[in-house]
N, C-alpha and C positions, 0 to 999 in steps of 0.2 A: 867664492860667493860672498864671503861675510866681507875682503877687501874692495869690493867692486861695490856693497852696498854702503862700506863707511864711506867711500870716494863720493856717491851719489847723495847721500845725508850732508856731507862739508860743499860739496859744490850749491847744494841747494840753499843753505845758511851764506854762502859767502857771495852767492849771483846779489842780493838784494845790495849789498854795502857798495859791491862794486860800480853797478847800476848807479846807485846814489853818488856817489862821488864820480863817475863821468859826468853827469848830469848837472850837478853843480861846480864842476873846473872852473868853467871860461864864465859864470856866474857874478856881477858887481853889485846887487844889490836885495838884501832880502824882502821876504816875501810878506809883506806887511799891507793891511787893508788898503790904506792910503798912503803916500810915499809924501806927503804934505810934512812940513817941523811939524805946523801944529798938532799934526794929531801925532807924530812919532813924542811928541813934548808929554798927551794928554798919557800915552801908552803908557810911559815910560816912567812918569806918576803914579798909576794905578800899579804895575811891578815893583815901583821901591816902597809901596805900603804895603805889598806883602812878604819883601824881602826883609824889611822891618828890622834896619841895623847895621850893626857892623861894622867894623874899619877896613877890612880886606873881601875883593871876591873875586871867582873865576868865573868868568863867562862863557860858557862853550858852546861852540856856534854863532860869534860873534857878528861869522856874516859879516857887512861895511861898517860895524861900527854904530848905528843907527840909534840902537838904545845906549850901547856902555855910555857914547860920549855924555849923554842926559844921566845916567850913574855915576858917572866922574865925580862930579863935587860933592858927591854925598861920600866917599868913600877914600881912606885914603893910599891905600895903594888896589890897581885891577889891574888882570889877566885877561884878555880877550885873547878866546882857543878858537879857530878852524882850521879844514880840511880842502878848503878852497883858497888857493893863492891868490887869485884874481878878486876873490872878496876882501885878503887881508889887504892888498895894495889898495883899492876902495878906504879900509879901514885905517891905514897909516896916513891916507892924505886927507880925510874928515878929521881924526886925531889933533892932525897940524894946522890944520884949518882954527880947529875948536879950543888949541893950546892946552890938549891935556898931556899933561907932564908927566901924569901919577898915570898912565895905563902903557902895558906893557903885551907883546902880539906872540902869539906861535903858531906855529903852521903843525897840525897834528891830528889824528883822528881820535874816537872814544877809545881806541886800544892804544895808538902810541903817547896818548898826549902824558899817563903818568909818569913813564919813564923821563919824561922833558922837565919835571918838578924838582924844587928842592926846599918848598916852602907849603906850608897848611893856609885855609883859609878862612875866615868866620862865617863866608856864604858861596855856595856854589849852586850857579843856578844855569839853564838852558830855557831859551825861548823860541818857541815854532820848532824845534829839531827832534824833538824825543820820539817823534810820530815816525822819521827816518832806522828806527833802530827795533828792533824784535824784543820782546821781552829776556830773551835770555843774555844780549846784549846791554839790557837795561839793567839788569841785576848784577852783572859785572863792571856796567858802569859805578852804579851805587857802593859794591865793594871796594870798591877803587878809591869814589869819592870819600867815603869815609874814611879814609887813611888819611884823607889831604884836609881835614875838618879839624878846626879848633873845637874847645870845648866848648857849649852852647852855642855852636854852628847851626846852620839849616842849609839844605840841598832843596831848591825850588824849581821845578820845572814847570815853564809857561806855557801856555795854550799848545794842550795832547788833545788830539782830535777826539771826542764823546762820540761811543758808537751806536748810542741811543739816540742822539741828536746831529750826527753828521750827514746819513741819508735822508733826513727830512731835510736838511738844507740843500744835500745835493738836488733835491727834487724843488726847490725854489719855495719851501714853506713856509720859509720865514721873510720872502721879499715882495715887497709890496704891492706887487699884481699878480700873487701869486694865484692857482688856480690849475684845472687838471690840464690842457691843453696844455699849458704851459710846462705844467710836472713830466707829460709827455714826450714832448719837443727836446727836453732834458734828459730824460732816459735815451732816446735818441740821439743825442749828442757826443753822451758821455760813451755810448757803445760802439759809434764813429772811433770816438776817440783813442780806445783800448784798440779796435782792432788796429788803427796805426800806427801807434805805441811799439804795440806787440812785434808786427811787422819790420821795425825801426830799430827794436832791441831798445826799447826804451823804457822808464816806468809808466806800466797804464795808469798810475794815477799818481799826481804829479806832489798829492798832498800828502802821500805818506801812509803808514798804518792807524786806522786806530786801536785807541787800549783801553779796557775797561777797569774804569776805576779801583772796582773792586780788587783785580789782578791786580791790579799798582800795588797798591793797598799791602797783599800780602808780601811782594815782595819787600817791601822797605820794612814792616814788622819783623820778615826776616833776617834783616842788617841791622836790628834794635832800635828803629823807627818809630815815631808812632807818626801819620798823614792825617789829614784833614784836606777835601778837594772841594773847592768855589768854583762858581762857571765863571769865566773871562768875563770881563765888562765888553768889549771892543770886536769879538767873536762869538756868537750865539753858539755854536756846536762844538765849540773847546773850554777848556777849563784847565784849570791849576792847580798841580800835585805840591803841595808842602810838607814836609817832613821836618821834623825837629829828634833827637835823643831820647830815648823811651826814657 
């Protein structure tokens, strides 16, 4: 009994990762408001004020490329890490495209990418991707990261879905004709949507978990952390975990 219910407790932890990375395989381009420069230009502005520094960083979850290349000249050497091939090739020919010299690709997930290291960094950050991982995955990412952290480093994680503010948007609260019909036709959509999902073996929702800040919060105090979390400029219902050295 007690082996049949560890089997059931590991398959239940390890369906979600696997989900997410079929889902994002054959994947070229992340999931960003607008796919416009300019507004990947405006994003990616607002991220290096909070990343605030640095000579070195890893990026994980690189995805095509999208922000690092806008990171590049601030920095002088980058790591852009995923788990999607098909985004890294995205990412090597924006790269060449863009002529950056100083960034360097690995194909890896949150578990194998330490092993891939042989270098620390002054900032490690993830944008859009933390929302894909369980807290107890996110707590061994952060012990991980902290090995690979220079002294007065920061680990920043970009727009984590707010689970205070994510159903109000899924319900259309914050867009401009908003209104119950509307909030309606939405729930409706979205419950389409799952049972499809569901049916397909696929994720019912496409955006990932969200995490309450507070939880964040304790875990990175746990790693010697101390966080401070702002809403995103560019997403209403996400916000940005920053951590620095207690």
């Amino acid at each position: 009994m007690e082996v049949e219910s560890s089997k059931r407790i590991e398959k239940t932890h390890t369906k979600p990762k696997n989900i997410w990375e079929d889902f994002f395989k054959d994947k070229t381009h992340g999931g960003h408001r607008y796919s416009s420069e300019e507004f990947l230009a405006m994003e990616a502005r607002e991220k290096l004020f909070h990343l605030d520094g640095g000579k070195t960083l890893l990026d994980f979850g690189c995805g095509s490329a999208e922000l690092l290349t806008y990171y590049a000249p601030e920095y002088e050497q980058l790591v852009g890490v995923d788990f999607s091939s098909s985004m890294l090739d995205e990412a090597s020919k924006r790269i060449r495209e863009r002529k950056c010299i100083n960034i360097d690709l690995i194909l890896a997930n949150h578990e194998t990418l330490w092993e891939k290291l042989d270098t620390s960094f002054d900032r490690i950050t993830a944008a859009g991707v933390i929302q894909y991982l369980t807290f107890q995955e996110i707590d061994a990412f952060i012990a991980n990261a902290s090995k690979h952290l220079n002294r007065g480093g920061k680990i920043v994680f970009f727009d984590i879905l707010d689970p205070r503010l994510y159903p109000l948007w899924k319900l259309g609260v914050f867009a401009p004709n908003a209104g119950l019909l509307k909030a309606v036709y939405r729930v409706g959509c979205d419950f389409r949507n799952s049972v499809f999902a569901t049916l397909k073996n696929r994720p019912r929702n496409v955006y990932g978990f969200s995490h309450n800040p507070y939880k964040f919060q304790e875990i990175a105090n746990k790693h010697g952390f101390e966080m401070r979390y702002v809403q995103s400029m560019y997403y209403e219902y996400k916000y940005h975990a920053i951590m620095s050295r207690a």
